[in-house]
C-alpha positions as YAML, in Angstrom:
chain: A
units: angstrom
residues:
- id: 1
  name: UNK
  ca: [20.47, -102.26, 6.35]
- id: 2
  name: UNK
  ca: [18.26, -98.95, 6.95]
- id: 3
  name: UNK
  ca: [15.08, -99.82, 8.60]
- id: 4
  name: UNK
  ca: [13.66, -97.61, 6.14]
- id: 5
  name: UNK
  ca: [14.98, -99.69, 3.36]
- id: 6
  name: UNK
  ca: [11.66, -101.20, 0.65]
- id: 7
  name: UNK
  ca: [11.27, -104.92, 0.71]
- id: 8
  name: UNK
  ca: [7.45, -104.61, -0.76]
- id: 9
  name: UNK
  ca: [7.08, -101.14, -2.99]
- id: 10
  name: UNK
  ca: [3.70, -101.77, -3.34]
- id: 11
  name: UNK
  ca: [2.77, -101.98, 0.52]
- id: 12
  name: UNK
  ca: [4.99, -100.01, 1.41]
- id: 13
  name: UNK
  ca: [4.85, -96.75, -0.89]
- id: 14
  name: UNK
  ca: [1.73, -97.12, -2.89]
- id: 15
  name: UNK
  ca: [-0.93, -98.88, -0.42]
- id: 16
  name: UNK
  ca: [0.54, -96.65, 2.61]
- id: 17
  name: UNK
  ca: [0.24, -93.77, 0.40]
- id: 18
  name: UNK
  ca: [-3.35, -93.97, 0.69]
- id: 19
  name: UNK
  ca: [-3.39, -93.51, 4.36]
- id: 20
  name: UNK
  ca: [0.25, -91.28, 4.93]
- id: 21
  name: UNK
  ca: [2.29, -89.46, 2.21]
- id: 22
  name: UNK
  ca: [4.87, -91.62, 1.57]
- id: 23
  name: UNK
  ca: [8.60, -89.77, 0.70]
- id: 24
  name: UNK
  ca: [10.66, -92.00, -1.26]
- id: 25
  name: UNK
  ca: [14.77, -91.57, -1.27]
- id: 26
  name: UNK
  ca: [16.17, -93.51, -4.32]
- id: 27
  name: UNK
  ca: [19.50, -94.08, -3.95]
- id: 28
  name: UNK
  ca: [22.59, -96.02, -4.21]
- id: 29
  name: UNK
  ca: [25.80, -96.93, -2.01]
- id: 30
  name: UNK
  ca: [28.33, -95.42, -4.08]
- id: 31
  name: UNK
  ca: [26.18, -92.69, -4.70]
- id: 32
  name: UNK
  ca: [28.29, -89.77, -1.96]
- id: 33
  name: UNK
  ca: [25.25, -87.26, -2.20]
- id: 34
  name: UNK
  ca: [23.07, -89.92, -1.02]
- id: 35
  name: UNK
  ca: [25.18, -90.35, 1.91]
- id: 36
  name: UNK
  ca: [24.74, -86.64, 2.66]
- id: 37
  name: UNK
  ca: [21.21, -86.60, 2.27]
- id: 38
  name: UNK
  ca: [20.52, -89.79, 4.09]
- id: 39
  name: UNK
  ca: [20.68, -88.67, 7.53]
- id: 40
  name: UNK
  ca: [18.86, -85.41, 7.02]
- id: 41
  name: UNK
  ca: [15.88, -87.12, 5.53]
- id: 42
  name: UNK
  ca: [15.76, -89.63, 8.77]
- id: 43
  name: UNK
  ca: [16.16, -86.57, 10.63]
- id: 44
  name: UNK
  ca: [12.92, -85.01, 9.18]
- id: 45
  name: UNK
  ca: [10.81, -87.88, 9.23]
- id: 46
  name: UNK
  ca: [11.46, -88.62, 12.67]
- id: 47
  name: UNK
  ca: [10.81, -84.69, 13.13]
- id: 48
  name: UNK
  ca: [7.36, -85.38, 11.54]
- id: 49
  name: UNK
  ca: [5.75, -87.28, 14.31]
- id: 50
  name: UNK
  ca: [3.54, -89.53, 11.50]
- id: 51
  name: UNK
  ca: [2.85, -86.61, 9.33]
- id: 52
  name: UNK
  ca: [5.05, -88.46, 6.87]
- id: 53
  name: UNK
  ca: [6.90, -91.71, 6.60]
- id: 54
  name: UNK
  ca: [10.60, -92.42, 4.57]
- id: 55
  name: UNK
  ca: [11.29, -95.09, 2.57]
- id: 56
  name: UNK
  ca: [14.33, -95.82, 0.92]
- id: 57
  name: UNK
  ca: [14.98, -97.79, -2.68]
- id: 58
  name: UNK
  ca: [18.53, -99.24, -3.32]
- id: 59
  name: UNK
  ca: [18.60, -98.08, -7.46]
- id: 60
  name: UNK
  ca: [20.95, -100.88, -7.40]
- id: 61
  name: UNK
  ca: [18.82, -103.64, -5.96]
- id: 62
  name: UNK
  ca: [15.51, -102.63, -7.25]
- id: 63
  name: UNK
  ca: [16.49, -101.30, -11.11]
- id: 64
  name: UNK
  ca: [12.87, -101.74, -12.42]
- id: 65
  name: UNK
  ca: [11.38, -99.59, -9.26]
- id: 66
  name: UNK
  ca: [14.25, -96.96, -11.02]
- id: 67
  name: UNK
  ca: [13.36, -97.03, -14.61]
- id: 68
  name: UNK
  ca: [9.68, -97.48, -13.79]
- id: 69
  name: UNK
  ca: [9.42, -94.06, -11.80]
- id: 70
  name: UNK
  ca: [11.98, -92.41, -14.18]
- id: 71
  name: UNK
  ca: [15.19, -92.09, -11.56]
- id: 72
  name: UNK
  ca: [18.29, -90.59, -13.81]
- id: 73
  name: UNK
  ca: [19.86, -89.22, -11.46]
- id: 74
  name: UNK
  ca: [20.19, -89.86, -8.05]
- id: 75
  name: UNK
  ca: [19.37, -89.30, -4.91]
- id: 76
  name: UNK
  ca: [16.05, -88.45, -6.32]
- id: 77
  name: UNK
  ca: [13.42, -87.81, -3.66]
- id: 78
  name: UNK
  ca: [9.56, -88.50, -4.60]
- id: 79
  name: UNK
  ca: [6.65, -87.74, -2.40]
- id: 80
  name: UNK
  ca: [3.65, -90.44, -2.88]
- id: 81
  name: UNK
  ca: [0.29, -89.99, -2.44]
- id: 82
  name: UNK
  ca: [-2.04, -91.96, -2.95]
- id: 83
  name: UNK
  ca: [-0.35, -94.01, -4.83]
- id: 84
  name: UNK
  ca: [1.13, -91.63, -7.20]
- id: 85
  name: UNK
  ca: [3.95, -88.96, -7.53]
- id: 86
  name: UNK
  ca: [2.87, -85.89, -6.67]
- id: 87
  name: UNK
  ca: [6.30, -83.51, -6.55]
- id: 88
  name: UNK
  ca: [10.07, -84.66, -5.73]
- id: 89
  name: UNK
  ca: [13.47, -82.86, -6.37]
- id: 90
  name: UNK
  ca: [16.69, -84.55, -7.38]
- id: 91
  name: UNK
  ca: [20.76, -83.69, -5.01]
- id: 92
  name: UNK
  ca: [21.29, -83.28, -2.04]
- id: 93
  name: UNK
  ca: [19.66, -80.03, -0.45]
- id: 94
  name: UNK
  ca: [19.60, -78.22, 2.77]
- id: 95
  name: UNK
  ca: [17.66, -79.19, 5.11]
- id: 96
  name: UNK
  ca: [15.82, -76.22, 5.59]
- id: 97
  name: UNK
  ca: [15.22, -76.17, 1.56]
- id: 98
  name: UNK
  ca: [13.78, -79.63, 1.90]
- id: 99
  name: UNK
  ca: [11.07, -78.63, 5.07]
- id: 100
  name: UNK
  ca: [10.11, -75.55, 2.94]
- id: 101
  name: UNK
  ca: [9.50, -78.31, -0.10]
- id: 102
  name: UNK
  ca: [7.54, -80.51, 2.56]
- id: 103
  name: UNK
  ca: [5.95, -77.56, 3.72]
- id: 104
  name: UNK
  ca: [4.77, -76.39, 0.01]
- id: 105
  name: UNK
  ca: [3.78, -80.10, -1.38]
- id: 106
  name: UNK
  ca: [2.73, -82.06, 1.83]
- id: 107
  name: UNK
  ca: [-1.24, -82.22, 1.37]
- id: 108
  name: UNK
  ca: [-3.73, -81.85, 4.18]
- id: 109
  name: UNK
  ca: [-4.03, -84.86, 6.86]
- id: 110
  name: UNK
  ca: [-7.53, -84.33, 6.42]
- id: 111
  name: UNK
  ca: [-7.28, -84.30, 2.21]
- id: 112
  name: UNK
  ca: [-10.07, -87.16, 2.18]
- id: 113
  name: UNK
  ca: [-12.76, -84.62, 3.99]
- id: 114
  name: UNK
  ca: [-11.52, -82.07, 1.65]
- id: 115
  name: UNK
  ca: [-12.19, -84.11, -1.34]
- id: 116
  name: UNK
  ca: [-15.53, -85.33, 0.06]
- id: 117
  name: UNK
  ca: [-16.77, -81.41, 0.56]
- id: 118
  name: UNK
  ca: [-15.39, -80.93, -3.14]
- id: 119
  name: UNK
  ca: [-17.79, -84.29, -4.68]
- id: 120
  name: UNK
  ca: [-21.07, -82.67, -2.52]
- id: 121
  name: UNK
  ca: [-20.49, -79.16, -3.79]
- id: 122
  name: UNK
  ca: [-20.74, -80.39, -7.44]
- id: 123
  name: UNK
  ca: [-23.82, -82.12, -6.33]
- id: 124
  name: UNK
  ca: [-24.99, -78.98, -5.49]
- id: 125
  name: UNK
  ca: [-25.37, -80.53, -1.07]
- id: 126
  name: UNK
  ca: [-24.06, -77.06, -0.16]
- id: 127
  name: UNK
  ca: [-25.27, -77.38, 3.66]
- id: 128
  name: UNK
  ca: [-23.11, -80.51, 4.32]
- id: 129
  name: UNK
  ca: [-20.05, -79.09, 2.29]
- id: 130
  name: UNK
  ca: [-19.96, -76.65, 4.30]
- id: 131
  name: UNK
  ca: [-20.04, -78.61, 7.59]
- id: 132
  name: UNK
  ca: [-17.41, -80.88, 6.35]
- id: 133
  name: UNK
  ca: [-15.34, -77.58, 5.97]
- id: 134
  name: UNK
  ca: [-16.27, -75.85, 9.12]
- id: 135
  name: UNK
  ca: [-14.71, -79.11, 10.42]
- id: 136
  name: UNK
  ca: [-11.81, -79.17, 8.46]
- id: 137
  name: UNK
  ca: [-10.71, -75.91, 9.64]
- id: 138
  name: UNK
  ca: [-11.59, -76.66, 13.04]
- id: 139
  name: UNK
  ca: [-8.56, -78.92, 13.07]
- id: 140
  name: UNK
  ca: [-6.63, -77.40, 10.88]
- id: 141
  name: UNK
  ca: [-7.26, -73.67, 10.52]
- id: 142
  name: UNK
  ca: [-4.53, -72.67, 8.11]
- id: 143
  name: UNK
  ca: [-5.74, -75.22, 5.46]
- id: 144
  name: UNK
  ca: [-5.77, -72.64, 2.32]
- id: 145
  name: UNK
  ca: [-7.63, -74.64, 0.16]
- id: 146
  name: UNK
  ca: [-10.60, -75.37, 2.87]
- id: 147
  name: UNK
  ca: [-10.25, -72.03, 3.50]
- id: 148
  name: UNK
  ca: [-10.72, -70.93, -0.44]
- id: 149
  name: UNK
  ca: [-13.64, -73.80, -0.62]
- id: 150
  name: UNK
  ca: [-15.53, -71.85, 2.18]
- id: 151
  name: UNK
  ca: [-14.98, -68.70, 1.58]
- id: 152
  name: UNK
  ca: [-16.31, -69.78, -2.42]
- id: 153
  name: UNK
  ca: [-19.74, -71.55, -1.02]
- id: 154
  name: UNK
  ca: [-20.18, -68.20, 1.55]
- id: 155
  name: UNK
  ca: [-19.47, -65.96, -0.93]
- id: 156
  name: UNK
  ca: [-23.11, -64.76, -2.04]
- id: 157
  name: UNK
  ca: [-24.67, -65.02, 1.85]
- id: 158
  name: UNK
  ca: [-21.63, -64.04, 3.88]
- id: 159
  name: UNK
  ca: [-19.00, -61.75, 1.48]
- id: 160
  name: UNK
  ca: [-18.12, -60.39, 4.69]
- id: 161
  name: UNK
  ca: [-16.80, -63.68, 6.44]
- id: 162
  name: UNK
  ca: [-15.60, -64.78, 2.92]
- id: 163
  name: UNK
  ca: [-13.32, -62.33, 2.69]
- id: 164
  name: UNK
  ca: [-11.95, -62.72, 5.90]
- id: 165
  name: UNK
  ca: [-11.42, -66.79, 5.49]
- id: 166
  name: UNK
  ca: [-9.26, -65.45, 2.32]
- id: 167
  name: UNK
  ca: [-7.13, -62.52, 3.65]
- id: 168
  name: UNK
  ca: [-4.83, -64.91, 5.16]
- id: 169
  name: UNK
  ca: [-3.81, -66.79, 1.40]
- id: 170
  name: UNK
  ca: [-0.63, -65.19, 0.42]
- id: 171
  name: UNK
  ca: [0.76, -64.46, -3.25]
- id: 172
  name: UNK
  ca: [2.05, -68.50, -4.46]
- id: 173
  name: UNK
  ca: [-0.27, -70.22, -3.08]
- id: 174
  name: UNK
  ca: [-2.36, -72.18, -5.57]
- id: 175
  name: UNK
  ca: [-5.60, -70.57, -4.32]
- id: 176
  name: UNK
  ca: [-4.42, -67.08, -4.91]
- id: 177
  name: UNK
  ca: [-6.51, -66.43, -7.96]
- id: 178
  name: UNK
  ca: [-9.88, -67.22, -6.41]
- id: 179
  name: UNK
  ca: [-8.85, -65.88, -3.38]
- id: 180
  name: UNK
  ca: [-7.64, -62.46, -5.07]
- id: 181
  name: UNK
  ca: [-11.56, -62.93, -6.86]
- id: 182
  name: UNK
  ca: [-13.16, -63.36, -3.40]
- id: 183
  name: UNK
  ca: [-11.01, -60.26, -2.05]
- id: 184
  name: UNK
  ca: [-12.27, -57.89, -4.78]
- id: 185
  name: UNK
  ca: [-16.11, -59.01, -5.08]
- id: 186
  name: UNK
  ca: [-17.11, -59.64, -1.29]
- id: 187
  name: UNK
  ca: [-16.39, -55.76, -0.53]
- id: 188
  name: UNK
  ca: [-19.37, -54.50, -3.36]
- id: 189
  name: UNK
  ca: [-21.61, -57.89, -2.60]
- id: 190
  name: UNK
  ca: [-21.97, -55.46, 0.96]
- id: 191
  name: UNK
  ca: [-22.58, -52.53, -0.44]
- id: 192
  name: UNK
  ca: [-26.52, -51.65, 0.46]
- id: 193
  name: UNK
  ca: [-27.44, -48.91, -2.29]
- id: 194
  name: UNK
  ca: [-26.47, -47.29, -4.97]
- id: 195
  name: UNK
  ca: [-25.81, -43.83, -2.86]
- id: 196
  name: UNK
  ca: [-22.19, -45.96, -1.78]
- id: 197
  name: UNK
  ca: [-20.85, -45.23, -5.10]
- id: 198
  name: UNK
  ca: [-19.20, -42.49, -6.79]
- id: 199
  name: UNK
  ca: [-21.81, -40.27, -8.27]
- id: 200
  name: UNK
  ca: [-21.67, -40.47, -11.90]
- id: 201
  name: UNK
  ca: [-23.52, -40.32, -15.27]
- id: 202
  name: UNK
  ca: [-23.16, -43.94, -15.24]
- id: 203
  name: UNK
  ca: [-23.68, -44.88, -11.47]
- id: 204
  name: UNK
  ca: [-26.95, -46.58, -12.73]
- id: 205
  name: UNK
  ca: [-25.76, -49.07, -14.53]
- id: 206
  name: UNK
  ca: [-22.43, -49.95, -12.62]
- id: 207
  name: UNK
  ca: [-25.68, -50.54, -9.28]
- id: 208
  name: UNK
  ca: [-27.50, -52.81, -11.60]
- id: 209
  name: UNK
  ca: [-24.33, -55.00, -12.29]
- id: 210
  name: UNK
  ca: [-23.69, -55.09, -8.32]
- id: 211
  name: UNK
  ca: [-27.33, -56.22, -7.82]
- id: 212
  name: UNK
  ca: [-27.03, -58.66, -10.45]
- id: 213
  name: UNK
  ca: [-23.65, -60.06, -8.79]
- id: 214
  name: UNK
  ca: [-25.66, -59.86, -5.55]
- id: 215
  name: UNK
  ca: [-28.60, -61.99, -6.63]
- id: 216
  name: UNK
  ca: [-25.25, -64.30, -7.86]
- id: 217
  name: UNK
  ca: [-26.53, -63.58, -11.85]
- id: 218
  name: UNK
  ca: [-23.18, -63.27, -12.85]
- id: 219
  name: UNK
  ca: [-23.95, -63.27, -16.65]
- id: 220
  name: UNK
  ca: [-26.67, -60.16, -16.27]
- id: 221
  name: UNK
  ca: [-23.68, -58.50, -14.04]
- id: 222
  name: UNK
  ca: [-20.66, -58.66, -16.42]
- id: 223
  name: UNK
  ca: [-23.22, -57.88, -19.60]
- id: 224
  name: UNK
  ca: [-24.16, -54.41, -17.29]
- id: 225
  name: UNK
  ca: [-20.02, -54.26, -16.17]
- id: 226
  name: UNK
  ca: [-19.08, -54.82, -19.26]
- id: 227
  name: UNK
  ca: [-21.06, -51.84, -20.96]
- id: 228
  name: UNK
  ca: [-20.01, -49.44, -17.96]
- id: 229
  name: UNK
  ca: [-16.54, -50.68, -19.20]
- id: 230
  name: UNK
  ca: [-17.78, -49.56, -23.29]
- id: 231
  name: UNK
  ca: [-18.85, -45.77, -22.09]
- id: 232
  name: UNK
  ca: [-16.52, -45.07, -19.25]
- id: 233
  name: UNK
  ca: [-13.92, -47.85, -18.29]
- id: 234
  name: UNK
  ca: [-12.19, -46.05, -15.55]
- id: 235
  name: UNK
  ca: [-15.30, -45.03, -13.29]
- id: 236
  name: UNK
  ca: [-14.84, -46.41, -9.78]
- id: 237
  name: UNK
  ca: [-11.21, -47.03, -9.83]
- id: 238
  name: UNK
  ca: [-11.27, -49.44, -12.85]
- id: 239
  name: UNK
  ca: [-14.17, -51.19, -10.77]
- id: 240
  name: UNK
  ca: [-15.58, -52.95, -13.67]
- id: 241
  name: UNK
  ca: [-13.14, -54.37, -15.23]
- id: 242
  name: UNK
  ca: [-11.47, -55.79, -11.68]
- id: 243
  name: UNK
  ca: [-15.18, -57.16, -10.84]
- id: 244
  name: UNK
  ca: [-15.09, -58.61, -14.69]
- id: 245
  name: UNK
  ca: [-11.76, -60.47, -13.92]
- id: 246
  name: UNK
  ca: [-12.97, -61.22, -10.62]
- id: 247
  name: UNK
  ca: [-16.11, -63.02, -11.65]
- id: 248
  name: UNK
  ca: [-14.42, -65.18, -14.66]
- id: 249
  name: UNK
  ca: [-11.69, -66.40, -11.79]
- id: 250
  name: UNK
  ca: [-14.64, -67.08, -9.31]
- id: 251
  name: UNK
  ca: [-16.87, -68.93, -11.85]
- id: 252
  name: UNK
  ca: [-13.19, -70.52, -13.63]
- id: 253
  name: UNK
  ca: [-12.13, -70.30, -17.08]
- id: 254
  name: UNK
  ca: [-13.89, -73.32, -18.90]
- id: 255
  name: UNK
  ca: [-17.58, -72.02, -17.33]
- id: 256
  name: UNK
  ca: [-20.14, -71.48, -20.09]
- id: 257
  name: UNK
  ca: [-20.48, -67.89, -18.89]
- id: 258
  name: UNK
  ca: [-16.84, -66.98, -18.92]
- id: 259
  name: UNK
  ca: [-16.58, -68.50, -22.78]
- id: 260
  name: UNK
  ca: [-19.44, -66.47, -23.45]
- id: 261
  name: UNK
  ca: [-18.45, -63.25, -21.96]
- id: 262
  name: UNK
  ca: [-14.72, -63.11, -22.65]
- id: 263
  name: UNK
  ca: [-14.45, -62.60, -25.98]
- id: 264
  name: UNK
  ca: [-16.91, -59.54, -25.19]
- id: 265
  name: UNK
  ca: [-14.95, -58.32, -22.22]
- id: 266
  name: UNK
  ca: [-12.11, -57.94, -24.23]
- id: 267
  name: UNK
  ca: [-13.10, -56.04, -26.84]
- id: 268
  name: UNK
  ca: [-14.52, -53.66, -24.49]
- id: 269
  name: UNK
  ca: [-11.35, -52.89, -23.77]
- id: 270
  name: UNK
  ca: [-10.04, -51.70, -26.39]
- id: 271
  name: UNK
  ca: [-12.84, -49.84, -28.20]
...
């Protein structure tokens, strides 16, 4: 028997998911895929030096653990953390396929931190967030999310550094949208008067949304982008509407100010 082989599911995959992502290889004996797959999986797990552990369900010995986690087809491969399913992908694939998967799906060693920084930003603790992130990317610099989380909380005091924690966040990565935001607002946050900007009839009023966005009023800005958008949409490159976008990705869909604005936004563009 596999040392990897489940004798307790609950200690073993959803307790130890708490601490280590747990990546779970249902399976069966007659099952020839599975016999493919088996050795590349213990080959990757001993590759990952703790970063994950395998465990391994016999579908035929453990039937319930099968129908209870939804296993039609097998070998079905689930990653567990804490405690619950968080991707998995069913036949036998390469084993460069899989360490791309692990690479995508595998969350942060230092996830806990992450979600800590996350609970004292919505208590508005914005100093110890952002130690608690300045640490995180200490020991792990490429973490995009702690990355995104900084660059967020710098965004109004530092648009310079913020946009620099961003650059790195590529196109499928699930921070792209705020990071694409942060990219297109940090570079007017800098600007330091009006005589930066194209001259134009409606200059004015484009400054007074940057100023607004500055002072982080991000309702007064899109109300003053929004009208620049009304009498001449395509000033500045399309500025406003990018910095419109921008702002409802920064603030997120479901804030009070995007609800209110949207409707508005869009009908700007197409007067």
């Amino acid at each position: 028997m596999s040392s990897y082989e489940v004798h307790d599911f609950q200690h073993e995959v959803i307790e130890r998911s708490y601490a280590v992502p747990v990546l779970v290889d249902f399976w069966a004996e007659w099952c020839a895929p599975c016999r493919m797959l088996s050795p590349v999986l213990e080959r990757l797990a001993q590759k990952a030096n703790g970063r994950w552990i395998l465990a391994k369900v016999n579908t035929e010995e453990h039937p319930e653990l099968a129908y209870q986690y939804g296993v039609r087809s097998i070998p079905n491969v689930k990653l567990f953390v804490d405690g619950q399913v968080v991707d998995e992908f069913v036949g036998a694939l390469p084993e460069y396929v899989i360490e791309r998967w692990l690479q995508q799906v595998l969350p942060s060693p230092h996830r806990h931190l992450l979600r800590q920084a996350q609970e004292l930003l919505q208590q508005q603790r914005v100093s110890q967030a952002q130690e608690l992130l300045e640490q995180v990317l200490q020991m792990e610099p490429d973490n995009a999310q702690a990355r995104t989380l900084l660059a967020q909380l710098l965004l109004l005091a530092e648009p310079k550094r913020a946009a620099e924690l961003v650059a790195p966040i590529e196109a499928g990565s699930p921070y792209e949208e705020l990071a694409e935001a942060i990219r297109t607002l940090a570079p007017i946050l800098q600007l330091q008067s009006e005589e930066e900007l194209p001259e134009d009839p409606i200059r004015p009023l484009f400054w007074e949304g940057v100023q607004a966005a500055q002072r982080g009023e991000f309702d007064t800005a899109l109300e003053r982008f929004i009208e620049v958008i009304r009498q001449n949409r395509y000033y500045h490159d399309d500025a406003a509407r990018r910095l419109c976008i921008a702002i409802f990705k920064f603030l997120g869909e479901d804030h009070p100010i995007t609800l209110r604005r949207r409707r508005e936004f869009s009908s700007a563009l197409y007067i």
